[in-house]
ZADO-285405 format. One line per field, with one value per residue: residue number from 1; x, y, z of N, C-alpha, C in turn. Coordinates in steps of 0.001 Angstrom, whole numbers, plus 524288, in hexadecimal, padded with zeros to 5 digits. Example, Ala and Ser with C-alpha at 12.3 -4.5 7.8 and 13.67 -1.06 7.14 Angstrom:
# residues 2
resi: 1	2
n_X: 83386	83232
n_Y: 7E9C6	7F736
n_Z: 81E78	81BA8
ca_X: 8300C	83566
ca_Y: 7EE6C	7FBDC
ca_Z: 81E78	81BE4
c_X: 83390	83264
c_Y: 7F31C	8001E
c_Z: 81E78	81EBE
# end
This chain:
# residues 134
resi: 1	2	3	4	5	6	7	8	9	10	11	12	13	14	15	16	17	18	19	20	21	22	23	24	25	26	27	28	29	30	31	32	33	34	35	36	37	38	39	40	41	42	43	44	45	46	47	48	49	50	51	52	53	54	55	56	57	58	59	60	61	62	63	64	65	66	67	68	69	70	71	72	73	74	75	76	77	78	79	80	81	82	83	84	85	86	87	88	89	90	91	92	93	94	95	96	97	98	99	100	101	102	103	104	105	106	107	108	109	110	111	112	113	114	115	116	117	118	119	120	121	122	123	124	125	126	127	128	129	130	131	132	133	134
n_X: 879A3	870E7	86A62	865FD	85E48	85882	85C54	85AC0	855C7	84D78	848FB	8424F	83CE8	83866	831B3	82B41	82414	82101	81A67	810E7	805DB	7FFDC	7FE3B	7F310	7EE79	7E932	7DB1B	7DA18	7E293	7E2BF	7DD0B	7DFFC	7E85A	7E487	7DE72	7E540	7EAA3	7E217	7E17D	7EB3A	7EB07	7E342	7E586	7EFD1	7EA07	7E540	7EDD4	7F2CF	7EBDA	7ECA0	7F7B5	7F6B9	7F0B9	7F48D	7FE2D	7F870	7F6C4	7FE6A	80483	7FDF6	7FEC5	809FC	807DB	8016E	8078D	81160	80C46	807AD	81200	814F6	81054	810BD	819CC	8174E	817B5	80CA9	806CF	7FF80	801AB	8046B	81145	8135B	80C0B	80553	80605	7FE84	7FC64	7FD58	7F5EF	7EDBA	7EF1C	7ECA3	7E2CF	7DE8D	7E082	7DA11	7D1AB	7CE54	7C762	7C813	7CC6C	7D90F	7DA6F	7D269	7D581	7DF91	7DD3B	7D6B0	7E00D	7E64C	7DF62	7DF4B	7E912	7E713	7E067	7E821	7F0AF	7E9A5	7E885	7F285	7F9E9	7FDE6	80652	803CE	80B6C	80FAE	80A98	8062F	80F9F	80F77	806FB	804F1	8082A	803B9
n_Y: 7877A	77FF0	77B90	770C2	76C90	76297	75592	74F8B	7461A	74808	75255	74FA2	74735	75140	75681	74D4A	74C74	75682	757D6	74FCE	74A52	74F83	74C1D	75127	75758	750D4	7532D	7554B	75729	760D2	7655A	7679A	76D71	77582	779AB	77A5F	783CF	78AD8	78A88	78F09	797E2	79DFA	79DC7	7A570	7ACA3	7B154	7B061	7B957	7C1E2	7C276	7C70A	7D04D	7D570	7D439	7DBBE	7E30C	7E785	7E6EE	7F1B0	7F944	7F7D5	7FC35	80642	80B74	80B9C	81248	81ADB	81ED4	81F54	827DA	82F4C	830C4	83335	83FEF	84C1D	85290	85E52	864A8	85FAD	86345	862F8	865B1	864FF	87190	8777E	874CE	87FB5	88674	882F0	8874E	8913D	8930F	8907B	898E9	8A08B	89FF0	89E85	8A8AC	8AA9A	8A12A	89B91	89BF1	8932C	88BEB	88B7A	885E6	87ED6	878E1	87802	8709F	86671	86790	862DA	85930	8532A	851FA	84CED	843BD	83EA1	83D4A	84480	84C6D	84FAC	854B7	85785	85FA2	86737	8694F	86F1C	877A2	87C52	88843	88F79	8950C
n_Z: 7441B	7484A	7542D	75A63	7648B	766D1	76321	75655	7576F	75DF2	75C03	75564	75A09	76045	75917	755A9	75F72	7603D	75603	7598B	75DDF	7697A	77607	77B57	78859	79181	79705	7A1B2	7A418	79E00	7A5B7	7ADCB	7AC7D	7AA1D	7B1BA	7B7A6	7B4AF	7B68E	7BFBE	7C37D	7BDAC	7C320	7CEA2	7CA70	7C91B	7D369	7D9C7	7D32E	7D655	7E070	7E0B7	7DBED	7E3AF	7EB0E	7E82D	7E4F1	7EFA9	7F552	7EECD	7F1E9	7FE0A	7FBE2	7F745	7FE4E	80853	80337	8025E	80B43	810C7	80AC9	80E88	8184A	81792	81386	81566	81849	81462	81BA3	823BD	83017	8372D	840ED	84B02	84E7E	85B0D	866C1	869D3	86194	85A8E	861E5	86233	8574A	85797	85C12	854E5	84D5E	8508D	85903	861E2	86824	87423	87B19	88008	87C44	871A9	87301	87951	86F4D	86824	86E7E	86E67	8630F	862EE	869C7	863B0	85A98	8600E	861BE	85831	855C0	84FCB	85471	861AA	86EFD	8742B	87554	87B22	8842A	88A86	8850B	887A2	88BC6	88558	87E4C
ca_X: 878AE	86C1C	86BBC	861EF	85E01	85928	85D97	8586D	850D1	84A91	8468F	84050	83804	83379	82DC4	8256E	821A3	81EA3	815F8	80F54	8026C	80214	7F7B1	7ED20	7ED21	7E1FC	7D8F6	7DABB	7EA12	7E1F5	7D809	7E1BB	7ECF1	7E08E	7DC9D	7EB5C	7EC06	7E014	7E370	7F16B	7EB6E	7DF41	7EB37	7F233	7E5FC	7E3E6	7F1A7	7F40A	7E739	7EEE6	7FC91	7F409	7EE33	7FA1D	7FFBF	7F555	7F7DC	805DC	803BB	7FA27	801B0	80E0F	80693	80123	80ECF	81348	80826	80990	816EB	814D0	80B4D	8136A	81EBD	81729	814A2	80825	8083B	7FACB	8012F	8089A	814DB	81524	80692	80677	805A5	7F933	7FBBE	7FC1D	7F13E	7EB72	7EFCF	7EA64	7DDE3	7DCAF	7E0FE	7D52A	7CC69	7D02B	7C3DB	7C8AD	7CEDF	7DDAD	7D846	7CE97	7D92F	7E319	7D92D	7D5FE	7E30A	7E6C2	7DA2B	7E157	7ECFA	7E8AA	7DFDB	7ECB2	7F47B	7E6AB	7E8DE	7F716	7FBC8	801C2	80550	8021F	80EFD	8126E	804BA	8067F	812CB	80E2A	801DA	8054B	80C58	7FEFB
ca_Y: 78237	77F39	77AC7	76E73	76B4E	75CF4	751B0	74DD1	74243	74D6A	754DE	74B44	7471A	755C1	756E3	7499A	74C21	75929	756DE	74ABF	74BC4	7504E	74B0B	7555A	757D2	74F10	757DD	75598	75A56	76701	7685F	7665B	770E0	77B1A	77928	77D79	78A0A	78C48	78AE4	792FE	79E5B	79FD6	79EA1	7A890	7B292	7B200	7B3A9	7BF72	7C61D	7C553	7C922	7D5BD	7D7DB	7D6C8	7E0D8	7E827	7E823	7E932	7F5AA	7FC1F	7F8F4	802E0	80D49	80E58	80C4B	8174D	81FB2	81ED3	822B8	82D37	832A6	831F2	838A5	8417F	84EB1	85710	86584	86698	85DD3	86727	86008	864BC	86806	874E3	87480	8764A	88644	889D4	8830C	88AAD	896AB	8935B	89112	89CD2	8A5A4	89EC3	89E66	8AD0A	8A9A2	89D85	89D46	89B4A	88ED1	887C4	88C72	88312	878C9	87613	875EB	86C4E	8658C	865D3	85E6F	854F3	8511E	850F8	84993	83E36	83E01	83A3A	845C8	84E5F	84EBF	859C8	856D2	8655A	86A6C	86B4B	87439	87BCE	880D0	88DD8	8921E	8977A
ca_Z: 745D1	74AA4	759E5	75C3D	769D0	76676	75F79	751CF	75892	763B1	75A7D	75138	75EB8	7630F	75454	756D4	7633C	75F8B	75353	75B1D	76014	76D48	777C9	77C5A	78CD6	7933B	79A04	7A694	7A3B0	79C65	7A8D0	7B252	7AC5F	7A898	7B7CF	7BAD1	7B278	7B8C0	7C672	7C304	7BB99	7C8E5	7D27D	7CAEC	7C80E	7D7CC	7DB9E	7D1A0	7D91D	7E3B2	7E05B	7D9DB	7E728	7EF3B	7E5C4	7E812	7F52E	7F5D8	7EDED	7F673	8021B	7FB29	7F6D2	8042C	80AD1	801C6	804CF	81157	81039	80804	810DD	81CBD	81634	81224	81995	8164E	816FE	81EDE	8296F	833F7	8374C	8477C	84BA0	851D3	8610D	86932	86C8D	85CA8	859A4	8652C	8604A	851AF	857FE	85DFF	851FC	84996	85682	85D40	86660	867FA	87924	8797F	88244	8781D	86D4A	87564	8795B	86AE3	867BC	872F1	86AAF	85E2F	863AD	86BC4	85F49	857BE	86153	860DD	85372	85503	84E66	858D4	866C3	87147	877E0	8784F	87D88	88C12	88A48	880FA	889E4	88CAE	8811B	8796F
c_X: 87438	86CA0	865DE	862E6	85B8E	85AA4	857F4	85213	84BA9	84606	84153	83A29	834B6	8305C	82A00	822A6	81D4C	81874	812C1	80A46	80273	7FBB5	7F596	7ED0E	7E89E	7E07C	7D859	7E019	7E7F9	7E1A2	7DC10	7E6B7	7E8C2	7DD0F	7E1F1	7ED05	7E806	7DEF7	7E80E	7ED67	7E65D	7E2AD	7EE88	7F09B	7E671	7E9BC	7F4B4	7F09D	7E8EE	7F41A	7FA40	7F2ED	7F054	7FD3A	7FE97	7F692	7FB92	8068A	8018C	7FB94	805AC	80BA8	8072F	80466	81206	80EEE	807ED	80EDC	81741	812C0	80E49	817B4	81E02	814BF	81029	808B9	804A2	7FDB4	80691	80C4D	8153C	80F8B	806F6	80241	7FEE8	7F875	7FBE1	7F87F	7ECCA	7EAFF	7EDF1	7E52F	7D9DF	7DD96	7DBAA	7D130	7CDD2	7CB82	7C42A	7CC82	7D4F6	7DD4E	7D6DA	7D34F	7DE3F	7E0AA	7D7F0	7D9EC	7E54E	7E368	7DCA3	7E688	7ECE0	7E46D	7E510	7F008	7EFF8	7E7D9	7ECC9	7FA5C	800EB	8020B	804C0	805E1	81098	80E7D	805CB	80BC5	81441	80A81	8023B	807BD	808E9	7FEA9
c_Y: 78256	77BF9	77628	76BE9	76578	75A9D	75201	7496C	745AF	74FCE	753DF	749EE	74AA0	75615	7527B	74B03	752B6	75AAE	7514F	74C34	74A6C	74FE0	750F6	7542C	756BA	754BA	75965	759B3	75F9C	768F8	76B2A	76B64	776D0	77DC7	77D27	781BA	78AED	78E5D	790C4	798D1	7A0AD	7A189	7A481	7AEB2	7B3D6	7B489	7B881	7C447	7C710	7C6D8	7CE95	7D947	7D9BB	7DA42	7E48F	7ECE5	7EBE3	7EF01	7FA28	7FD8C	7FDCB	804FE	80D7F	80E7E	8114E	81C31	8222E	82133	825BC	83136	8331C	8361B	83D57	8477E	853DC	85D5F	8663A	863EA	860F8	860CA	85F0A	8686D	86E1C	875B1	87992	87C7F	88871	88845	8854F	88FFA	898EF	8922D	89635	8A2A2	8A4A0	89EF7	8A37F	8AC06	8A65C	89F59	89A95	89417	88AED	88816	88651	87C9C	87489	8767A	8715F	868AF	86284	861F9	859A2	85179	84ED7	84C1F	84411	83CA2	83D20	83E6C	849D3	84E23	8544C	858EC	85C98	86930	86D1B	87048	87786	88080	885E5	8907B	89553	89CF3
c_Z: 749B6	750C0	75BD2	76154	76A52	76290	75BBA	75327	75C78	76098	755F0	75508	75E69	75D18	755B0	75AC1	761CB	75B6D	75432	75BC4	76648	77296	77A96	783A3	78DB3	79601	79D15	7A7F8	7A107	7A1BB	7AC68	7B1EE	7AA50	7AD43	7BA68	7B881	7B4AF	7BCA8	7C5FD	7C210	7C127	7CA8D	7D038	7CA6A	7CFC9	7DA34	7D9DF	7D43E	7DD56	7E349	7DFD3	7E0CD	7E97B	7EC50	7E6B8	7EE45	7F75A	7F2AD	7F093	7FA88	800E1	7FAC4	7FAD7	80881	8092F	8032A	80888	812B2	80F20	80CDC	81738	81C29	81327	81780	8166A	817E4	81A96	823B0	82B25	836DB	84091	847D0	85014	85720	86154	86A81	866BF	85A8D	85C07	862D8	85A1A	8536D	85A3F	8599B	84DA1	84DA8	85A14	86073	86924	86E23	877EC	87CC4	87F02	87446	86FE8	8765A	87513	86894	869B8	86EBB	86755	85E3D	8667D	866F7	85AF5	859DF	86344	85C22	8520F	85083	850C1	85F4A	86A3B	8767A	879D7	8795B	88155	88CDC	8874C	8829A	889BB	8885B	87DED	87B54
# end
């Protein structure tokens, strides 16, 4: 059994109306709706250039958030973990320098740490009672 959704008279209509002739959009009603896909599809080229960008962005920002991370938690073999104190670098300057005075050998150590501790890498907190120990 077949299932119709209008009456006999309904359906009798949508056939006339359908094979009728059907008027033609003045041109003002073309200009005016070929003006507004116009407008829409600009609007939506401009705001996809920037969704793209801020993607961009927002991408760029993680890596370099993870990078950064990486690179913090990461430890290198070349970098010494506890710099060794001002009297063994003395004592390594004087086994590559034997001419080298046990004085200047100390001096340019002293040198090498208070460079280190400008450079915000170490401090020369345990200098002063270390003096005599060489």
């Amino acid at each position: 059994m077949e299932y119709s959704r209008w009456t006999p008279e309904l359906e009798r209509l949508e056939r006339l109306l359908a094979s009728g002739p059907r008027p033609e959009p003045s041109a003002e009603l073309r200009r005016r709706v070929l003006k507004s896909v116009r407008s829409e599809l600009h609007g939506e080229c401009i705001s996809s250039k920037w969704q793209s960008a801020a993607a961009f962005a927002a991408t760029l920002l993680v890596g370099l958030g993870l990078s950064l991370g990486v690179l913090q938690a990461t430890s290198f073999a070349l970098q010494q973990r506890e710099p060794p104190s001002v009297f063994e670098v003395a004592r390594r300057l004087q086994v590559l320098a034997p001419g080298l005075s046990r004085e200047d050998s100390l001096r340019q150590a002293a040198l090498r740490h208070i460079g280190a501790e400008v450079s915000g890498r170490t401090t020369l907190s345990d200098l002063p009672s270390e003096r005599g120990s060489l």
